[in-house]
N, C-alpha and C positions, 0 to 999 in steps of 0.2 A: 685389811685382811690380806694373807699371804698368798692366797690360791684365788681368789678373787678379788677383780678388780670393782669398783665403785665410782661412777661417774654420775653428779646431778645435772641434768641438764632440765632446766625448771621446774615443771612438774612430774619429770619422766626422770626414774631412777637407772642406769644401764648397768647390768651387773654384766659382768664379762670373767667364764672359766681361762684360768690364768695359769697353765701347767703345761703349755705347748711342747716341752721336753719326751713328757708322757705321753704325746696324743690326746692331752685334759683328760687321760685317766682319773678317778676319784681313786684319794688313799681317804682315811679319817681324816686328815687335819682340811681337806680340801669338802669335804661333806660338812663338818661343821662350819665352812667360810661360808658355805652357800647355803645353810640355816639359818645364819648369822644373817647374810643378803636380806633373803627374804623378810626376816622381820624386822626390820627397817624397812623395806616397801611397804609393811602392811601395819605398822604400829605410827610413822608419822605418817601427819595428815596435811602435810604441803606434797605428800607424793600422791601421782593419783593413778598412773601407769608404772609398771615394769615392763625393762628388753633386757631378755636373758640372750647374752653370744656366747663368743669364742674366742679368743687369742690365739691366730697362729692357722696352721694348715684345718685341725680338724676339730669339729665342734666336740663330739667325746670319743674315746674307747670305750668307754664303762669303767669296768669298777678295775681298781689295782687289787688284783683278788691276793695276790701274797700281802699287802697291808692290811686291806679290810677282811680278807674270810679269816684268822683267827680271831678279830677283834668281834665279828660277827658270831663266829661260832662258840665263841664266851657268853654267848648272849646278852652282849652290851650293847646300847644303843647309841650309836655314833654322832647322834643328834644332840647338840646342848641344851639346855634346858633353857637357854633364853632366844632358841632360836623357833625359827618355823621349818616344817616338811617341806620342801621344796619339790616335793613329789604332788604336795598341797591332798593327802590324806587325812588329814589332824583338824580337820572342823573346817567351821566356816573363814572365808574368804570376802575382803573388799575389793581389790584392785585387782583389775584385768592385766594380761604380763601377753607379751606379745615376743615371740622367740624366732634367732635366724639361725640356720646351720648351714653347715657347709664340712667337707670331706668324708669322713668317717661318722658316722653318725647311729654307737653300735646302744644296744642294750639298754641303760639306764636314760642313757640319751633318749632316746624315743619316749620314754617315761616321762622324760622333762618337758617332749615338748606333748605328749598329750595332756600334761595339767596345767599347759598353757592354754593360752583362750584363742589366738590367733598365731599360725605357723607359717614362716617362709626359708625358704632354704636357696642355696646356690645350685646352676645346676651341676656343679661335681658332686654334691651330698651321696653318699652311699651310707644306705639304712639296713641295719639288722637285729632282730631279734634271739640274739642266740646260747642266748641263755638252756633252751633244748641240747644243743650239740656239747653244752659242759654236765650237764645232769644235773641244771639245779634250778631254781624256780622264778620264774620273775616278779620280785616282792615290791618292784616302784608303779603297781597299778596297770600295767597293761595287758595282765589277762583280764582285767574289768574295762577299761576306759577301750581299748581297741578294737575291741567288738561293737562298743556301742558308737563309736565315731567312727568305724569304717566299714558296717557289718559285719557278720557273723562268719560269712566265706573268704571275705576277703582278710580278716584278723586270722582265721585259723592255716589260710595257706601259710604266714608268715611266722604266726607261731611256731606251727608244730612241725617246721620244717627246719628253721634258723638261716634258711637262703636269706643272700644277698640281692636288695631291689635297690632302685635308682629312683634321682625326685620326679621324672615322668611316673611313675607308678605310684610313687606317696604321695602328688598333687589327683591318679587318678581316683585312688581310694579314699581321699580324704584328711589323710593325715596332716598334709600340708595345703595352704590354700594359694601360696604363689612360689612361682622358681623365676629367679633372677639370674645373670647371669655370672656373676661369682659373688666370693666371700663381701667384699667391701659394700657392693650392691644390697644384697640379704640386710647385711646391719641396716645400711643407710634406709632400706624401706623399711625395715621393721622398728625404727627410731621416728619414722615420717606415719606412720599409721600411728604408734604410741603416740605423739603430739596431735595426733588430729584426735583422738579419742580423749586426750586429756581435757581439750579445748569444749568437746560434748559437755 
C-alpha cells in the first residue's frame, strides 16, 4: 500500500499512516490504503490484534479537504469495495486494534482512535475537534462515540468549540488510557499491549 505501511509481527498486524510530508493528512488514495488495512486485520485469521501509528512527527491532520471535499461532495464514497471502515461504522467487528498517537492529532484522527478499543498517545499529542471552526460536520463517528466514551460535558466542551487540548486532558476524559513519553514509546506500548492481548 502507498499511504500505508504493513508490518506482521506474529499475530499482531501494525498498520502505520505513511504521508509524513502532509502531516498524514488523508487525500482518497490514502482512505482507501487504510480500508484496504483493515480488512486484512479483519478477514485473516492468523491475525488477532491491530496497532494503528504514524510515520513521522504527527499521527494525522485530518482530511486533505482540497483532495477529498470534491470527491466527497460528488457523493462518492472513498472507501473500496473490498475494504473495511476504518472508522469501524460498517457492521460487526472481530479484532480489538489498539492505537498510538503522537503530535497533531486533529479531526478524523480522534475518530480513529475512538473506533479503536485501547488508546495511548505521546505526551506531545495535540488533539482537536474542529470540524465546527470549518462549518462542516463530523461524519467518522465522533459526535456518537465521544459522548459515549467521555460523557456528555466533557465531548460537547470539545466539540462545539474546536479548541485545542493536550494528552493530560484526553487521558483525563477518557479518550486515551496512557501517555508515554514520546512517539517511539506510544508505538512500542501500544505493539506490547497488542501481544499481550493476542496471547489471551
Amino acid at each position: 500500500l502507498d499511504t500505508v505501511t504493513l508490518e506482521r509481527d506474529g499475530n499482531v498486524l501494525v498498520m502505520g499512516l505513511n504521508r509524513p510530508e502532509k502531516r498524514n493528512a488523508f487525500n482518497v488514495a490514502m482512505l482507501a490504503d487504510l480500508s484496504r488495512a483493515y480488512a486484512i486485520l479483519e478477514d485473516d485469521d492468523s491475525l488477532r490484534v491491530g496497532v494503528l501509528v504514524a510515520q513521522g512527527d504527527h499521527f494525522t491532520a485530518g482530511l486533505d479537504l482540497v483532495d477529498v471535499g470534491p470527491y466527497i461532495a460528488a457523493g462518492k464514497d472513498p472507501l473500496p469495495e473490498n475494504g473495511r471502515d476504518p472508522w469501524r461504522l460498517d457492521g460487526a467487528w472481530t479484532k480489538p486494534v489498539v492505537a498510538a498517537a503522537q503530535g497533531r492529532c486533529l479531526t478524523l484522527g480522534i475518530e480513529l482512535l475512538l473506533a479503536a478499543d485501547i488508546r495511548i498517545a505521546a505526551a506531545d499529542t495535540r488533539f482537536a475537534q474542529i470540524e465546527v471552526l470549518r462549518g462542516i460536520f463530523p461524519f467518522g463517528g465522533a459526535t456518537i462515540r465521544l459522548p459515549r466514551q467521555t460523557g456528555w460535558g466533557n465531548a460537547m466542551r470539545w466539540l462545539l468549540t474546536g479548541d485545542e487540548f493536550d494528552a493530560s486532558e484526553a487521558l483525563r476524559i477518557g479518550l486515551i488510557q496512557e501517555v508515554v513519553a514520546d512517539a517511539a514509546g506510544a508505538r512500542a506500548r501500544a505493539i506490547e499491549i497488542a501481544h499481550t492481548i493476542a496471547q489471551r
